[in-house]
C-alpha positions in Angstrom: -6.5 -274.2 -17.4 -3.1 -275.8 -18.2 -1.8 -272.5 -18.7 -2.9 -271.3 -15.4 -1.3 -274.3 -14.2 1.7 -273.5 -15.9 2.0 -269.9 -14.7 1.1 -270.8 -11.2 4.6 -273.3 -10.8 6.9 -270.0 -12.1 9.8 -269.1 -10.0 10.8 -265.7 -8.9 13.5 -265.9 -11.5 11.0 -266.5 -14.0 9.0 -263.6 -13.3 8.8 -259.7 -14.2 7.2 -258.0 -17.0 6.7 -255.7 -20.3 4.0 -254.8 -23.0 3.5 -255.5 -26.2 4.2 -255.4 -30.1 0.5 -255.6 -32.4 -0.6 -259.1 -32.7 -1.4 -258.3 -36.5 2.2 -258.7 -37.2 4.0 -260.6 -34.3 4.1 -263.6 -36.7 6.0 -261.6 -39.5 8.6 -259.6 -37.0 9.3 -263.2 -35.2 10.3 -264.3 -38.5 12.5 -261.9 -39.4 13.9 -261.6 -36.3 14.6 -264.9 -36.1 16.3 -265.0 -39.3 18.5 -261.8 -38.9 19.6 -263.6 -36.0 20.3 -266.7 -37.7 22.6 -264.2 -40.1 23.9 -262.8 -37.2 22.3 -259.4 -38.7 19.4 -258.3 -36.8 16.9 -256.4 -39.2 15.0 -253.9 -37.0 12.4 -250.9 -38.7 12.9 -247.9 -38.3 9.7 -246.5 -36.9 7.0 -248.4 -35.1 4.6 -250.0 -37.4 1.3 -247.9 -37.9 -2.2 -249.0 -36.1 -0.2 -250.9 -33.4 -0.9 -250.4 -29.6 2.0 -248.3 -28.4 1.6 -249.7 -24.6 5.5 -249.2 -23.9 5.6 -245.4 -24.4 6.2 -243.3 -21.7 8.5 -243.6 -18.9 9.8 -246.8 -17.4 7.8 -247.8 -14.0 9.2 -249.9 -11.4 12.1 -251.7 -10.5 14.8 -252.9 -12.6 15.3 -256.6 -12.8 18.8 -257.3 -11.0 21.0 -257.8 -14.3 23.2 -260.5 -13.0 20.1 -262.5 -12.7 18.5 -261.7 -15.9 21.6 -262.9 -17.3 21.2 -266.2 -16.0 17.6 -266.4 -16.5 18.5 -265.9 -20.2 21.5 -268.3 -20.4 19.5 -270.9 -19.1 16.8 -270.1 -21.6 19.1 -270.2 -24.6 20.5 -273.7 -23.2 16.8 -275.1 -23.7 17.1 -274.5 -27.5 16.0 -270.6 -26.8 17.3 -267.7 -28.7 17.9 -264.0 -27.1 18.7 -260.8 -27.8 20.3 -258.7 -25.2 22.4 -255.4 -24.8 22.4 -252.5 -26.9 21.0 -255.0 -30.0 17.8 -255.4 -28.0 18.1 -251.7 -26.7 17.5 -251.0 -30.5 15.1 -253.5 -31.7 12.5 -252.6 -28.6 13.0 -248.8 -29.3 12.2 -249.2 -33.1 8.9 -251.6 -32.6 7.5 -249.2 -29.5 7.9 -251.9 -27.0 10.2 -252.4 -23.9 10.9 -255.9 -24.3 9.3 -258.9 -26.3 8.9 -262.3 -26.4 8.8 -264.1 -30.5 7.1 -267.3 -30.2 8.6 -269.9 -32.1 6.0 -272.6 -33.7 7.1 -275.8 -31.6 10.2 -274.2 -29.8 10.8 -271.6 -27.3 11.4 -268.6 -29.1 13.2 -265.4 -28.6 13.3 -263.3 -25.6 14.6 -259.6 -26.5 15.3 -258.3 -23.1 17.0 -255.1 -23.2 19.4 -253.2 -20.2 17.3 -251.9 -18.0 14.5 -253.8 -18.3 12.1 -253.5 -15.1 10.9 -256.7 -13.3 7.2 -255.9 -14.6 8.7 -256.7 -18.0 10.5 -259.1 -17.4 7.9 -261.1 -15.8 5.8 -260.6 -18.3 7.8 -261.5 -21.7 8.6 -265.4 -19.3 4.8 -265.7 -19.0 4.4 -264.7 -22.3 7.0 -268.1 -23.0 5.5 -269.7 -20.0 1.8 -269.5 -21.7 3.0 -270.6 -25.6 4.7 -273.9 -24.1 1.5 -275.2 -21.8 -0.6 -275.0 -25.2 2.4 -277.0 -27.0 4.1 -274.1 -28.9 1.2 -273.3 -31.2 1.5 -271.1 -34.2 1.1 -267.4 -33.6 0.5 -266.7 -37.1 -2.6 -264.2 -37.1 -3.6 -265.9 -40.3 -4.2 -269.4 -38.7 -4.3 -268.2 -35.1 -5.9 -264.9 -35.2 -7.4 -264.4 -31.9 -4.2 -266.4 -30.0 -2.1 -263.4 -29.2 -4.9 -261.0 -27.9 -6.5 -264.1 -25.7 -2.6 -264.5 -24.0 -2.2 -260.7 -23.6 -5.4 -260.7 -21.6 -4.6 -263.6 -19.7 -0.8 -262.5 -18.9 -2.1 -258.9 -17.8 -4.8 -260.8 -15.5 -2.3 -263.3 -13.9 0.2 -260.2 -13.3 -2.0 -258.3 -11.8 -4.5 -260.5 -9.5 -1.6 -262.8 -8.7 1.7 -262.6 -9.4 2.2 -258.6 -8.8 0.6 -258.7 -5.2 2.9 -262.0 -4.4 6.0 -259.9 -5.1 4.6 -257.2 -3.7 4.6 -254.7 -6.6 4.0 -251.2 -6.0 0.9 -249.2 -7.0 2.0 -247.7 -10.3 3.1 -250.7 -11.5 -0.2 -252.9 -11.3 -1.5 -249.7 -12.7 0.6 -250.1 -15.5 -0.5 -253.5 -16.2 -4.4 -252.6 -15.6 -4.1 -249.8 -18.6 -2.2 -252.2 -20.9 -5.0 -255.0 -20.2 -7.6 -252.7 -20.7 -6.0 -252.1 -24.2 -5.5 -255.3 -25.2 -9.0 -256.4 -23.7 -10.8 -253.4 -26.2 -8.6 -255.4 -29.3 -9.4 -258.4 -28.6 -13.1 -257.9 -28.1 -12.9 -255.7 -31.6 -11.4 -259.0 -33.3 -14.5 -260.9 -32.3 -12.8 -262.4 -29.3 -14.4 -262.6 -25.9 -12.8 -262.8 -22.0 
C-alpha cells in the first residue's frame, strides 16, 4: 500500500514509461553499470542476454517525452544522489540489453535512470515509477538471489498503475495502454512461473 501511496502523489514530470530488462540479471547489469559509470567507461554487451523477455522490440509507440523536460527531470534526479545515463551512451546501452529505457536500483539509494533520446512518455513514466516503487519499500535489494520474486511483483504493479491509472489521467492513446497490457501480461506469466502470485 505504501507504494500505491507513493505512486499516487507523482507529478506529471515524474511520469512516462518503458519495458524491461530480465529480472534474473537486473542485479548483476546494475552493478556493472554502476561501476563503468563510476570509471567513466560504460561496459555494455553486445547482444541481449538469452531467455530474457524482449518487451522493447518493435517499433516505438506514442509520444515522445518533451526533451527539455526530461532533462530537468534527470538533473533533478542526479542532484538527489541519482546517477543517469543519457544521449547516445544510453542510446547504446538500451539497444544492446533489448530495452528502451531502464531504471538500476541501487540497494539504499536511487539508482540509475538510462533514458535515451527519444524516449516516449510511456517509458519514461514507467522507469520514475519503477524509482518511485524501490524508495516507498526503503531501497531494498534487487538482488534475485535474496529478493527473487521483487522485480517481477514491481513489473506487475508498475504495468497495473500505468494502465488503470496513470495512462487514462494523461490521456494516453489506445496503442499505448495496449502496449503496457502485452508487457504486463508477460511479466504477469514470469512472475506466476517463479512461484509468485498477483
Amino acid at each position: 500500500m505504501a507504494a500505491e501511496a507513493a505512486t499516487a502523489e507523482m507529478t506529471g514530470a515524474e511520469l512516462a514509461a518503458t519495458e524491461r530488462l530480465g529480472a534474473e540479471t537486473l542485479a548483476v547489469e546494475a552493478e556493472e553499470a554502476l561501476a563503468a559509470r563510476e570509471a567513466n567507461e560504460v561496459s555494455v554487451p553486445q547482444t541481449p542476454k538469452a531467455g530474457l523477455p524482449q518487451l522493447n522490440a518493435g517499433e516505438q509507440v506514442g509520444q515522445a517525452f518533451d526533451p527539455t523536460r526530461l532533462e530537468s527531470i534527470l538533473d533533478r534526479f542526479e542532484r538527489i544522489g541519482g546517477s543517469t545515463i543519457r544521449g547516445e551512451e544510453a542510446a547504446r546501452m538500451t539497444r544492446s540489453l533489448g530495452a528502451k529505457a531502464l531504471y538500476f536500483p541501487a540497494e539504499g539509494g536511487p539508482g540509475t535512470l538510462v533514458i535515451p533520446p527519444g524516449a516516449t512518455r510511456v517509458q519514461v513514466a514507467e522507469e520514475l515509477l519503477h524509482y518511485k516503487q524501490y524508495r516507498a519499500r526503503g531501497f531494498p535489494s534487487s538482488d534475485p538471489q535474496s529478493n527473487p520474486l521483487l522485480r517481477l511483483e514491481l513489473e506487475v504493479e508498475a504495468q497495473d498503475t500505468l494502465i488503470n491509472r496513470v495512462g487514462p489521467r494523461r490521456g494516453w492513446t489506445g496503442p499505448e495502454l495496449d502496449e503496457l497490457r502485452s508487457a504486463r501480461e508477460v511479466w504477469l506469466e514470469a512472475l506466476q512461473r517463479a512461484g509468485g502470485s498477483q
